[in-house]
C-alpha positions as a LaTeX table, in Angstrom:
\begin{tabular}{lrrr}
\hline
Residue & $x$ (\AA) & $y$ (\AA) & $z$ (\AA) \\
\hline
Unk1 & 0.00 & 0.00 & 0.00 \\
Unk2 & 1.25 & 3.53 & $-0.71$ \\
Unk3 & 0.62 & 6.22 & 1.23 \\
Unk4 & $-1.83$ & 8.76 & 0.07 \\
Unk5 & $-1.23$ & 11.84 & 2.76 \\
Unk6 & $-2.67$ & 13.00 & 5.83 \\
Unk7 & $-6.29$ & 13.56 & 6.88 \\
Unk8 & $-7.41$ & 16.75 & 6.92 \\
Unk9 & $-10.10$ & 16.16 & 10.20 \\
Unk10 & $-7.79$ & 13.80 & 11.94 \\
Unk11 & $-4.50$ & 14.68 & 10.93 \\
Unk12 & $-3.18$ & 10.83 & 10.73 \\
Unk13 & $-1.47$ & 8.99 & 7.48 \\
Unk14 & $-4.09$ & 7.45 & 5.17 \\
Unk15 & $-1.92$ & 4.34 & 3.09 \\
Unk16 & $-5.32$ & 2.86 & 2.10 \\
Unk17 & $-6.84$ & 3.79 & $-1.73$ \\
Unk18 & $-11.00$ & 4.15 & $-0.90$ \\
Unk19 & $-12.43$ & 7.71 & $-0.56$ \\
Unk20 & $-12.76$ & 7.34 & 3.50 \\
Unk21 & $-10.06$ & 7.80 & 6.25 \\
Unk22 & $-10.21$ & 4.68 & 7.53 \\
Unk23 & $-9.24$ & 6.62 & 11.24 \\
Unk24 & $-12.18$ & 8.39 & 11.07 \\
Unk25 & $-14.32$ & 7.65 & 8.61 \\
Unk26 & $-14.52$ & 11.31 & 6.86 \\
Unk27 & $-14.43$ & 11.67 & 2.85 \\
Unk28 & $-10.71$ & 11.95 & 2.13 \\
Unk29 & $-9.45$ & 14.63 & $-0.36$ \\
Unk30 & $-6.46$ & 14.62 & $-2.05$ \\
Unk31 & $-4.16$ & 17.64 & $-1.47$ \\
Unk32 & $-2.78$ & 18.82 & $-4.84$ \\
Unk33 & 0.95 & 20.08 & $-4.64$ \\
Unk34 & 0.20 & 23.59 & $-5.52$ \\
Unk35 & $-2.38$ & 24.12 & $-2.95$ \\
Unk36 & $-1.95$ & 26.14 & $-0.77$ \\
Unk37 & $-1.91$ & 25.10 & 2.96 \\
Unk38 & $-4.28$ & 25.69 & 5.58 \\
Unk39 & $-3.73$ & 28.11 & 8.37 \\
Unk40 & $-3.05$ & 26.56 & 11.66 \\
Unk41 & $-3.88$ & 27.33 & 14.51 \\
Unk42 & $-1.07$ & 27.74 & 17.30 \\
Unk43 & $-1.99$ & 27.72 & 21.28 \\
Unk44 & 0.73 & 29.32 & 23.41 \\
Unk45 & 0.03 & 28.59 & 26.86 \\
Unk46 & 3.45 & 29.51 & 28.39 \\
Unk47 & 3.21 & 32.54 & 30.60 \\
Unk48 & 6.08 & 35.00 & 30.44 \\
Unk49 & 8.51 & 35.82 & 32.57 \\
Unk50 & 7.10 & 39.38 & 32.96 \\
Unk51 & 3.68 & 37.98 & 33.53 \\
Unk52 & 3.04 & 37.01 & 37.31 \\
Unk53 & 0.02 & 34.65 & 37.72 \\
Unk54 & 0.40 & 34.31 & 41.49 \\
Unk55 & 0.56 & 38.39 & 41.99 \\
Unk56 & $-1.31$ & 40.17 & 44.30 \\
Unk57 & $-2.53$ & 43.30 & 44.01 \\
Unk58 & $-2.35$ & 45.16 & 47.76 \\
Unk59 & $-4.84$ & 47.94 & 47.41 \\
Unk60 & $-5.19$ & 50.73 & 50.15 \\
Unk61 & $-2.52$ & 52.19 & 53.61 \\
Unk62 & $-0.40$ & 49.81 & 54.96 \\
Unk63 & $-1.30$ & 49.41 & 58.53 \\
Unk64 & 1.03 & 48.29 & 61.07 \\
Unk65 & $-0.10$ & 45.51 & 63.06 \\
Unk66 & 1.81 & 46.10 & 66.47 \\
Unk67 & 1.10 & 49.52 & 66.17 \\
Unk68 & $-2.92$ & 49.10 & 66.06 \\
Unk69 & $-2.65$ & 46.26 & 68.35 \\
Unk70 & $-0.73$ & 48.51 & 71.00 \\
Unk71 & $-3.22$ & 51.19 & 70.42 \\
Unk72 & $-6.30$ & 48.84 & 70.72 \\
Unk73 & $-4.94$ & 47.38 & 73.88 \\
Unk74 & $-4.18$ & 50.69 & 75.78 \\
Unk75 & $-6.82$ & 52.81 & 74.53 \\
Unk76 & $-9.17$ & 50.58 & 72.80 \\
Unk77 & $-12.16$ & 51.97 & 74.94 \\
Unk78 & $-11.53$ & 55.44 & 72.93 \\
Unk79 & $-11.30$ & 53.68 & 69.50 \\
Unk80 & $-8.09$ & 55.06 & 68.62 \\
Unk81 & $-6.92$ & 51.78 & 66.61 \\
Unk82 & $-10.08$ & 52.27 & 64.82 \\
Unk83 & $-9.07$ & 56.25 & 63.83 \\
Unk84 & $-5.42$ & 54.80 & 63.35 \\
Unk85 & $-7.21$ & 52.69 & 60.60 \\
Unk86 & $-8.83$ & 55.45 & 59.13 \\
Unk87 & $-12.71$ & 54.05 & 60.18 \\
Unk88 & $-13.52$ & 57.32 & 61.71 \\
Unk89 & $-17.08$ & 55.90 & 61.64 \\
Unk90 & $-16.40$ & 53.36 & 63.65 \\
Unk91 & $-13.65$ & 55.08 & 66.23 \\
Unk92 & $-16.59$ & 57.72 & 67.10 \\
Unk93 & $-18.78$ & 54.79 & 67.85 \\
Unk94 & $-16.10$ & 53.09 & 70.19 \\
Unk95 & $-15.48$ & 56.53 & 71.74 \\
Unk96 & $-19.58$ & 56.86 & 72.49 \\
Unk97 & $-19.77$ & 53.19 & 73.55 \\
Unk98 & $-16.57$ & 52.48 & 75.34 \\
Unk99 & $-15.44$ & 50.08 & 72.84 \\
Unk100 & $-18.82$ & 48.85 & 71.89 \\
Unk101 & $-19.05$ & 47.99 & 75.64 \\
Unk102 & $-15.83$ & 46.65 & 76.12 \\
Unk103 & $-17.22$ & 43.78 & 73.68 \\
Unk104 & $-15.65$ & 45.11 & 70.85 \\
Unk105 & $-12.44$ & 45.69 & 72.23 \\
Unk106 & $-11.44$ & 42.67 & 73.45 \\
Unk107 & $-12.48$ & 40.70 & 69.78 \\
Unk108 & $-10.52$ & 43.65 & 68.52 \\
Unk109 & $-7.29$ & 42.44 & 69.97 \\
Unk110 & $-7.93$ & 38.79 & 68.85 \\
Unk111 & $-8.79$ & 40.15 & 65.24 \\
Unk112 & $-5.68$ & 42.49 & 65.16 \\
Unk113 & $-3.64$ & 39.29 & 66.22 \\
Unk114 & $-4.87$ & 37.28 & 63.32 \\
Unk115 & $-3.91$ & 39.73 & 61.08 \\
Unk116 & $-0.34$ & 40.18 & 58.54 \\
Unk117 & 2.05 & 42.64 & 59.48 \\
Unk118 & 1.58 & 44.62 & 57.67 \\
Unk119 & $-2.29$ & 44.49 & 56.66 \\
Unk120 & $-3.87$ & 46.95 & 54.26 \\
Unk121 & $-7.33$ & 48.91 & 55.05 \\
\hline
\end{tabular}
C-alpha cells in the first residue's frame, strides 16, 4: 500500500486507496501540490517571565499591626486603633460606647492578632 497523505479532520497517514479515512471515517481529499496550505492554529500557553500569575494586588494604607494592636490594647475603649485605621465611623462609635461595651475591644485584639504585618485597610 502507498501512502496517500494525511487527513485533513484527523490529521493521521491514510496508506489505504477508498475515498474514506479509515481513522475516522470522513471523505478523504487529495491535497494537490500547488495548494496552498491551511492556516493553523497555534496555542501558546506559556506565561512569560514578565507575567506574574500568582501576583497580588495590595490595594489601600499599609497598617502596622503592632502599632494598632498597642493602640487597641491601651486605649481601645476610645477607639483610637479604629481612627489609626482610618474608620472614623467606627472610632466615634467606640469613643460613644466604650469600645462597643468593652465587647468590641477585646475581639478587637484577637482580630488584630490574626492579622499580617503589615495588613492593608
Amino acid at each position: 500500500m502507498e501512502e496517500r497523505g494525511f487527513c485533513s479532520h484527523c490529521g493521521k497517514k491514510i496508506t489505504s486507496d477508498g475515498d474514506f479515512c479509515p481513522n475516522c471515517g470522513k471523505p478523504f481529499k487529495e491535497e494537490k501540490a500547488n495548494s496552498v496550505p491551511q492556516d493553523k492554529i497555534v496555542i501558546n500557553n506559556i506565561v512569560s517571565a514578565t507575567a506574574n500569575a500568582n501576583a497580588v494586588i495590595r490595594v489601600g494604607r499599609a497598617i502596622n499591626k503592632w502599632v494598632s494592636l498597642l493602640l487597641c490594647f491601651f486605649l481601645g475603649f476610645f477607639g483610637l486603633h479604629k481612627f489609626y485605621e482610618g474608620k472614623i465611623g467606627m472610632g466615634i462609635l467606640y469613643i460613644l460606647t466604650a469600645g462597643l461595651f468593652g465587647i468590641g475591644w477585646l475581639v478587637d485584639i484577637f482580630v488584630i492578632l490574626c492579622k499580617p504585618n503589615p495588613y492593608y485597610v
